[in-house]
N, C-alpha and C positions, 0 to 999 in steps of 0.2 A: 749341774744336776743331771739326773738319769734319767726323770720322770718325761714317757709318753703320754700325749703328744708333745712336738715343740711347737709353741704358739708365736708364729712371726706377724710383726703389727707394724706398722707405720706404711703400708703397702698402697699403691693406687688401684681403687677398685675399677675393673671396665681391663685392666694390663695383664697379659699373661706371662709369667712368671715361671723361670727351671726352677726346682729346689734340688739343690744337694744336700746331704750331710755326711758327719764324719764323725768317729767317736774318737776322745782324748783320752788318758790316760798319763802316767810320772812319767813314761817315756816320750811321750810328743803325740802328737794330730795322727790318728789312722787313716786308712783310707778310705778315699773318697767310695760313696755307693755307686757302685758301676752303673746302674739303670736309673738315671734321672728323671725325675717326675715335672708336669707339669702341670700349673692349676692358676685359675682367676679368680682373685680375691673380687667379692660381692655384697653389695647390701640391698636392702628392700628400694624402691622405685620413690623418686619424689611423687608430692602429690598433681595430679592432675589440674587441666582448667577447665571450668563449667563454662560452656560457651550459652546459646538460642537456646532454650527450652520451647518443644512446641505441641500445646494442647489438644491431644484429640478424644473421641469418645472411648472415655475408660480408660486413658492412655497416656503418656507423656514421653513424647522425643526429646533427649539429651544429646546436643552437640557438646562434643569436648576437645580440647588437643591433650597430646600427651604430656607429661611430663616430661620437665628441663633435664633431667637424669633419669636413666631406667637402673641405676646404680650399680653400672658396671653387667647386667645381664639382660638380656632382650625381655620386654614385656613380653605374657603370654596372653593374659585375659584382664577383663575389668570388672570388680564389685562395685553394685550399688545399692543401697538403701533407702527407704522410702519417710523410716522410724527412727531414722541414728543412728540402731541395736543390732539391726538383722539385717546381714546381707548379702546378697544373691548373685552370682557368679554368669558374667557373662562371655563365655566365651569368646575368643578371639581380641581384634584390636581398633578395628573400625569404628569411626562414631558413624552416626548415633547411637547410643544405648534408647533403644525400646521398651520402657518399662509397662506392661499391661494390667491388666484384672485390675485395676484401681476403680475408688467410687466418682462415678460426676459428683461435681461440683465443691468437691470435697480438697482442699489446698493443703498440697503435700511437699516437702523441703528435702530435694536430691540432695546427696551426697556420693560421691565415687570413689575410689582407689584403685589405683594399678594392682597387678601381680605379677613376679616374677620369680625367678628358678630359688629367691630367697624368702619370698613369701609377701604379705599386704603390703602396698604400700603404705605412704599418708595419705590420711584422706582428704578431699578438695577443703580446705579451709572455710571457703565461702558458701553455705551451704544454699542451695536456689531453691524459691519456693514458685508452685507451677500448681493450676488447677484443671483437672480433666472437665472434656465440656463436651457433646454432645451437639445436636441438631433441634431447633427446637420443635414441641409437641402445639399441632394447634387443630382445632375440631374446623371443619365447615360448616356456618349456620345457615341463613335461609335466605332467600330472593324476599326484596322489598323495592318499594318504589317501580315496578315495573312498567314504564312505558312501550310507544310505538317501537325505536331502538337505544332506548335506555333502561338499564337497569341499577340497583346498589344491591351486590350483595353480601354477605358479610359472613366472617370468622373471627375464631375465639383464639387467642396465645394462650395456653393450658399451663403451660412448663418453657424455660428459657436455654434449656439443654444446659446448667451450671454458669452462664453466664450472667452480667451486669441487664443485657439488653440485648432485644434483636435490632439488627442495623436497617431491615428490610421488610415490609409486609404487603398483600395485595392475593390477589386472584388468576388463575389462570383460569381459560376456558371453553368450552370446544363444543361443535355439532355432534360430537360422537360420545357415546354414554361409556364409560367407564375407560375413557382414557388414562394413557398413562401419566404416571406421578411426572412436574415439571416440563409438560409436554402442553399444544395449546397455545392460546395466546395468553399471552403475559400481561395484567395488569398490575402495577405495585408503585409506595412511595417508600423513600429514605428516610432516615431519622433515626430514632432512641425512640425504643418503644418495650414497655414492660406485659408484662402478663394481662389480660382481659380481650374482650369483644372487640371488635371495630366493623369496618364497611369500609365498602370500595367502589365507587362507583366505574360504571361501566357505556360508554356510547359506540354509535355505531354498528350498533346489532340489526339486522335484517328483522322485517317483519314476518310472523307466523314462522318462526323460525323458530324449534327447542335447543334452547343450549343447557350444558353441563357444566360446572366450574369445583373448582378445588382451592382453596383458603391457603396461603402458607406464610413462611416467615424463614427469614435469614437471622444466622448469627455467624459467627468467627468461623466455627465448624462447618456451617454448608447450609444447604434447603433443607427447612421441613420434606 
């Protein structure tokens, strides 16, 4: 046949490739086209692997490696998705994908795919599900129990920053009035601990001494 283009298939994608051709006719094979061409058969990129997923406020880091195959053409950027449906173009090729504006505590299922010079890849089959989490929220309440150099004084966990539990809760606290956040001395115990009140007891304090203190709580994400 005569019909443009001619479509050559059984080709290895990633190999580059001369094309020549030539037209026939009753009398035999014309001649060859003096200016050979060359070109590399392509397809779209396998799909990627979802490595660490790592929760921050409002936020979720995706380690990935790349794809067994970029199908014959360099990756250029990675898409990913937070919905399935909708997905957002991240330039370049480095992990991690940084996905942001997301809500605490709200449990969202990555999905990625390559892009190359052919278009989307596949996307990660396995889709990872990852919940943004925060710092938790906790009030300082009031000095009780006040002795010579003993005190208990205590704070409220408000909010858990999107997690399960805070791992960490206690007091810091200082001569100086309005010291800084995590600054002070440290009082605190470990454990699983949910939202409400507690107390902390405190020894060792000097006589006729005014101190300051500040209530907090740890989770995955960091200090109150």
């Amino acid at each position: 046949g005569t019909a443009i283009p001619i479509v050559t298939t059984g080709l290895n994608n990633g190999t580059s490739y001369t094309v020549r051709i030539r037209a026939v006719n009753a009398a035999g094979d014309g001649t060859v086209a003096t200016a050979s061409s060359t070109a590399t058969p392509r397809t779209t990129p396998g799909a990627p692997t979802i490595g660490t997923i790592t929760a921050g406020n409002g936020q979720l880091s995706v380690a990935f490696t790349a794809p067994a195959s970029d199908g014959g053409s360099a990756i250029t950027d990675y898409k990913w998705s937070v919905d399935g449906t909708a997905y957002t173009t991240r330039a370049g090729t480095a992990s991690p994908i940084v996905i942001t504006g997301l809500n605490t505590g709200t449990a969202y299922t990555v999905r990625i795919r390559a892009v190359n010079a052919a278009g989307d890849g596949t996307v990660a089959t396995a889709g990872s599900t990852a919940t943004p989490i925060t710092t938790p929220t906790v009030t300082t309440g009031s000095a009780s129990g006040v002795g010579s150099t003993v005190a208990t004084l205590g704070g409220n966990i408000t909010a858990l920053g999107g997690t399960a539990s805070a791992t960490e809760r206690g007091i810091f606290y200082s001569t100086t009035s309005g010291f800084a956040d995590g600054t002070g001395t440290k009082v605190s115990v470990t454990g699983t601990f949910s939202t409400g009140a507690f107390s902390q007891s405190v020894s060792g304090l000097s006589k006729n001494t005014t101190y300051y203190f500040k209530a907090f709580a740890v989770n995955s994400a960091g200090t109150s």
